[in-house]
C-alpha angles and dihedrals in degrees: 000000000000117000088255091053095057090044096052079049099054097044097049077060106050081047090049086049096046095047087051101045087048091054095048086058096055105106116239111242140188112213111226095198100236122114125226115203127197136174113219117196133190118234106184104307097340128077117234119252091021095186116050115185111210123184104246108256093040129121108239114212114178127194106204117206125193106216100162137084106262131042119282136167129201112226121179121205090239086075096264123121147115137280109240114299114210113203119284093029134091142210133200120222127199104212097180128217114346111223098142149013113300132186133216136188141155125261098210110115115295098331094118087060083048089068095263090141130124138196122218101194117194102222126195122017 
């Protein structure tokens, strides 16, 4: 087997182990059917509220609203966010079922260094 063939391998393997061991941490949750909203502002280089409580088992929908002066967006590390928002307009964002704390921030520049970042805490259960 040629040198690229066991890297490409190899590689095929360390992605397989990755994608697994990303499925086993995913908390298992049951939904509870209920929806939790929320409107999340911007107030200079911070969203508003920047922590956002959700009964585990709810489905988080979040209207973000870009209440500042420059374009933002509002991206979660579940794979849910927002295109850019420029200011004066407004996206909704379906988070999923919350079963676990999840983190948000926003991709423009260096506005999450700035402090744009936001916690979404599971609470009960």
């Amino acid at each position: 087997m040629s040198f690229r063939a066991q890297l490409s391998k190899a590689g095929a393997l360390a992605a397989s182990l990755l994608l697994l061991s990303a499925c086993a941490a995913e908390p298992s949750v049951t939904p509870t059917g209920a929806v939790t909203e929320v409107t999340v502002t911007v107030a200079g280089m911070q969203y508003v509220p920047d922590t956002i409580e959700v009964p585990v088992g709810n489905e988080l929908v979040i209207t973000f609203e870009n209440t500042g002066d420059v374009v933002h967006d509002l991206v979660l590390d579940n794979g849910a966010g927002s295109m850019q928002v420029f200011p004066g307009q407004a996206e909704v964002i379906k988070v999923g079922v919350i079963g676990a704390e999840v983190e948000g921030w926003c991709t423009i520049g260096n506005h999450r260094a700035m402090g744009m970042e936001l916690t979404v805490i599971a609470v009960g259960g």
